[in-house]
N, C-alpha and C positions, 0 to 999 in steps of 0.2 A: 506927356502921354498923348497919342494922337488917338483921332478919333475910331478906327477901328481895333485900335487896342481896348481902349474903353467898352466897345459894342459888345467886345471878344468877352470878357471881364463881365459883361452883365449876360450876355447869353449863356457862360459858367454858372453864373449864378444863379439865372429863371430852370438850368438843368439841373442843379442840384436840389434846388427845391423842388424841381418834377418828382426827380426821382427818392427824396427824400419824403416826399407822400404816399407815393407808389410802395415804398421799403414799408411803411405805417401801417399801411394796409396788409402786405403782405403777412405783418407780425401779428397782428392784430388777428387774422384769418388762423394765423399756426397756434397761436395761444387758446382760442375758443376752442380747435381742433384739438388740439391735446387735453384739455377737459371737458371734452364731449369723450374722447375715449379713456380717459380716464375714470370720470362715472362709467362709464361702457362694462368698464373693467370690473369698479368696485359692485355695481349690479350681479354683472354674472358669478362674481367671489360671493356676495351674498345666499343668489340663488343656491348656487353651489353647499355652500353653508348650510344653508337652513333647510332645503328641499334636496340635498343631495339624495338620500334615499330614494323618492319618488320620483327623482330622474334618473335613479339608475336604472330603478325597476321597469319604468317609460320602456326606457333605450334596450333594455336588456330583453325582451321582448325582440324588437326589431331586430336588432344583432346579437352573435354570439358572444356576449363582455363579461370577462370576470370582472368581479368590485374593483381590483388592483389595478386591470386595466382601464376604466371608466375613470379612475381616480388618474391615473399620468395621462389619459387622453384630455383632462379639463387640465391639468397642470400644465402640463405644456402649450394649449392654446391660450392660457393667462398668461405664461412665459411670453409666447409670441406676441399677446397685442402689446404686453409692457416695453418690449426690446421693439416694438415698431411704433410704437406712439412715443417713447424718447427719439428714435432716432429722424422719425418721418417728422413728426411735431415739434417738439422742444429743443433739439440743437441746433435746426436751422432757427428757431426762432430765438435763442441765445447769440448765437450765430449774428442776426440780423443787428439787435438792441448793440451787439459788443460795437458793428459796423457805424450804425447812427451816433452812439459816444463818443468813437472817436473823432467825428467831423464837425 
């Protein structure tokens, strides 16, 4: 083996390790992120729950909302942050972990 093959070989090595810290972090970052919006979530399902009434009435005030439409306006914004906090959060961050396994 000559000497810049050697060099080559350990310069591979100091970048995989770069970048094998950098992947760490980024997981690290997606995982906190998707249970931060995952209490986000269970929060506003609670409020929903338990005060829905007194936010409808709030809301119903300020616009014109029947109960049926108040009730699919919050279902579907828990629809959304769920389908964007798997896809924003947790598959890249499955994503990453499958990446670091296999090396």
């Amino acid at each position: 083996m000559t000497e810049s093959s050697r060099r080559a070989q350990g310069f591979r090595a100091a970048e995989s390790t770069e970048s094998n810290d950098i992947l760490e972090s980024v997981a690290k970052v997606l995982i906190r992120s998707f249970l931060l919006g995952a209490a986000l979530l269970a929060l506003w399902w609670c409020i929903f729950l338990v005060g829905g009434d007194r936010m409808y009435e709030l809301h119903s005030r300020w616009f014109d909302l029947t109960r049926h439409e108040f009730d699919v306006i919050n279902y579907c914004g828990m629809a959304f942050v769920k389908i964007g906090i798997f896809v924003l959060f947790l598959i890249p961050y499955v994503s990453i972990r499958m990446v670091l396994r296999g090396r």
